[in-house]
LUMDO-737408 format. One record per residue (C-alpha): z, x, y; chain. Coordinates in nm, 4 decimals, always signed. Example, Ala and Ser with C-alpha at 12.3 -4.5 7.8 and 13.67 -1.06 7.14 Angstrom:
REC, w, u, v, chain
REC, +0.7800, +1.2300, -0.4500, A
REC, +0.7140, +1.3670, -0.1060, A
//
This chain:
REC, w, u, v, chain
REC, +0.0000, +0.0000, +0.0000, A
REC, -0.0865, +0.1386, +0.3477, A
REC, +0.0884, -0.0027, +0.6554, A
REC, -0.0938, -0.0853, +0.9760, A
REC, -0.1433, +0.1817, +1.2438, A
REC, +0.0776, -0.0103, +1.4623, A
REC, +0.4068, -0.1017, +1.2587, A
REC, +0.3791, +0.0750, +0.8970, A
REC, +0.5071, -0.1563, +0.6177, A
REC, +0.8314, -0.4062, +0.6748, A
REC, +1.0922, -0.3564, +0.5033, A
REC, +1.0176, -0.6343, +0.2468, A
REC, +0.6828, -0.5229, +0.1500, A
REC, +0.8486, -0.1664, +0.0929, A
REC, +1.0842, -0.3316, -0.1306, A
REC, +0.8339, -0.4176, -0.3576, A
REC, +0.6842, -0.0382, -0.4080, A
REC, +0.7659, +0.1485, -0.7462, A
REC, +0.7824, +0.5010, -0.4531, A
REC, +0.7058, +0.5557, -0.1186, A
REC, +0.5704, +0.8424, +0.0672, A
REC, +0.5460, +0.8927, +0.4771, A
REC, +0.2587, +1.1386, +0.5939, A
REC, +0.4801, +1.3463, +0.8305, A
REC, +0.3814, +1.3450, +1.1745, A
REC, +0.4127, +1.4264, +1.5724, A
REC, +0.7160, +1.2934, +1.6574, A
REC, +0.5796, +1.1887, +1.9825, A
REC, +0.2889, +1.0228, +1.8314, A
REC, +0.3656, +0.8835, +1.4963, A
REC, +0.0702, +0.6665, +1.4524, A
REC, -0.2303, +0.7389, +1.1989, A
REC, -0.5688, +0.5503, +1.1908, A
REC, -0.5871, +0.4065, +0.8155, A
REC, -0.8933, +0.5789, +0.6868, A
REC, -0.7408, +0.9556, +0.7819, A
REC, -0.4176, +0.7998, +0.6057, A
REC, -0.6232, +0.7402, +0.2662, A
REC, -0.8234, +1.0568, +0.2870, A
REC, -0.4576, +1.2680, +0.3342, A
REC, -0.3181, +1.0327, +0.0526, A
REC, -0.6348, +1.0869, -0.1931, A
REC, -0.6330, +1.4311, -0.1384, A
REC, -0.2655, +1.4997, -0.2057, A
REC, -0.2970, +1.2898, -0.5407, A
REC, -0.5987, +1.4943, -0.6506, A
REC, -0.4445, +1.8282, -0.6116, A
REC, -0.1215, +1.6881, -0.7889, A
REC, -0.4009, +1.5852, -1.0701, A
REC, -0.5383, +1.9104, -1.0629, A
REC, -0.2302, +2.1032, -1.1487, A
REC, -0.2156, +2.3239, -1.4105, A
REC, +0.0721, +2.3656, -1.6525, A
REC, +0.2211, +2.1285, -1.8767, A
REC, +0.1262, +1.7808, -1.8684, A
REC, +0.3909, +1.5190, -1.9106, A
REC, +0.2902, +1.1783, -2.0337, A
REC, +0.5132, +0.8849, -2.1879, A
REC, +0.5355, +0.8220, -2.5470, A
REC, +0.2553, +0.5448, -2.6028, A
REC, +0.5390, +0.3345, -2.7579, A
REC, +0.6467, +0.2288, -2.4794, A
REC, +0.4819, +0.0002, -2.2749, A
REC, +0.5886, -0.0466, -1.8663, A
REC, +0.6472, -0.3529, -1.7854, A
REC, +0.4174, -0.5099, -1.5781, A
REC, +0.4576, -0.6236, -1.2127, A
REC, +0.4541, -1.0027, -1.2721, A
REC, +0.7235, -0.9252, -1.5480, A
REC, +0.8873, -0.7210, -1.3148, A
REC, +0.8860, -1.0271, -1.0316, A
REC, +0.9815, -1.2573, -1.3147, A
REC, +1.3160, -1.0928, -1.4163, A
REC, +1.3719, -1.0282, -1.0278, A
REC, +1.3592, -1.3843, -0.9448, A
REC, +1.5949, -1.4765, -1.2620, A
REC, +1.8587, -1.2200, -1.1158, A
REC, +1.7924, -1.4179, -0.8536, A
REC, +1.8281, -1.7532, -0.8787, A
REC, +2.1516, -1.6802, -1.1240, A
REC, +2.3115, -1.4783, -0.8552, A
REC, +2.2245, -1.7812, -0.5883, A
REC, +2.3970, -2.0278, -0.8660, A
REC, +2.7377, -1.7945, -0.8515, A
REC, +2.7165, -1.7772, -0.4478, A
REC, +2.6775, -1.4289, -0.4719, A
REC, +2.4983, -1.4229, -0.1222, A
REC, +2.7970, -1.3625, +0.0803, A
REC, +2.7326, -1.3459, +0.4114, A
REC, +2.4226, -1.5778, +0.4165, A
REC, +2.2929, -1.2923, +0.7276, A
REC, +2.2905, -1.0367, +0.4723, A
REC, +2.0946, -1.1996, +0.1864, A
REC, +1.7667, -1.1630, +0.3127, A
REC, +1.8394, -0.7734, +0.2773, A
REC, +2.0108, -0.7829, -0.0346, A
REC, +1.6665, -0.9640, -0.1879, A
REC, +1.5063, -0.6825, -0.0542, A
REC, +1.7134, -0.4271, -0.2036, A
REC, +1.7907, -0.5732, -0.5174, A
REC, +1.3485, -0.5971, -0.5468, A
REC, +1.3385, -0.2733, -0.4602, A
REC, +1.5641, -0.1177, -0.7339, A
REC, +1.3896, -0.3149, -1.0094, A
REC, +1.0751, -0.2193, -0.8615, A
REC, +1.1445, +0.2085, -0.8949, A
REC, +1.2811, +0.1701, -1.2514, A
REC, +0.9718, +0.1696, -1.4162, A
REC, +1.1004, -0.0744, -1.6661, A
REC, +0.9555, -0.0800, -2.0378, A
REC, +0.8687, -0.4469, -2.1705, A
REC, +1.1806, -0.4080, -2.4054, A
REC, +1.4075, -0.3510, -2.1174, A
REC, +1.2682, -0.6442, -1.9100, A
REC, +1.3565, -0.8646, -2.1964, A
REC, +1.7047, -0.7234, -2.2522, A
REC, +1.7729, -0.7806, -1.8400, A
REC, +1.6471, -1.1283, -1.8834, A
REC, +1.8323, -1.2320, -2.1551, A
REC, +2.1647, -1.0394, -1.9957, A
REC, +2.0963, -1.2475, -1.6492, A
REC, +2.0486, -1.5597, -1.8230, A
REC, +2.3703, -1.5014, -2.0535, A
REC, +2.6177, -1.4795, -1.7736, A
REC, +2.4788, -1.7797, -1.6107, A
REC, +2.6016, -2.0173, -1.9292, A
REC, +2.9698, -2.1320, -1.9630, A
REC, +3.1779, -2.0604, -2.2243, A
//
């Protein structure tokens, strides 16, 4: 995700990154136009591709979770912590969405684990 040359990203559409990265800058004159932004950004990538040495992949049995699966245990958190009034003070929820999407967004969560949070959110929303 690229910001605009103006503002950058908000805070809730940086919430929803898996990592973030901020081109450094003048100071004085922090703004970048968006196509020198992508050609900094694709160039950093491809030397980080190009690197030599020892590669480091993830076992192929595990699968990451994908980002709708990701949203979809986010909003259960959710909507169990809204049932306990865990808000507390309603000012501060808005932030605490965006932090609590944020977390789950950098874990890069396996399929497996997305089901074991689901079923651990739903679980401590029964009685008894």
């Amino acid at each position: 995700m690229f910001g605009s040359e103006a503002s950058g990203l908000s805070n809730k559409e940086i919430s929803y990154a898996n990592y973030t990265m901020q081109i450094p800058t003048n100071p004085d004159f922090m703004s970048l136009n968006l196509s020198h932004s992508v050609v900094i950004i694709a160039q950093t990538v491809a030397n980080i591709i190009s690197l030599k040495g020892a590669k480091y992949s993830k076992s192929k049995k595990v699968s990451l979770a994908s980002k709708k699966d990701i949203q979809a245990m986010t909003n259960l958190c959710i909507t169990k912590l809204e049932e306990k009034n865990f808000f507390k003070p309603v000012e501060k929820k808005p932030i605490m969405l965006e932090n609590l999407r944020s977390i789950f967004s950098k874990m890069e969560l396996s399929d497996k684990e997305i089901r074991i949070l689901s079923s651990v959110f739903a679980s401590l929303a029964k009685k008894g």
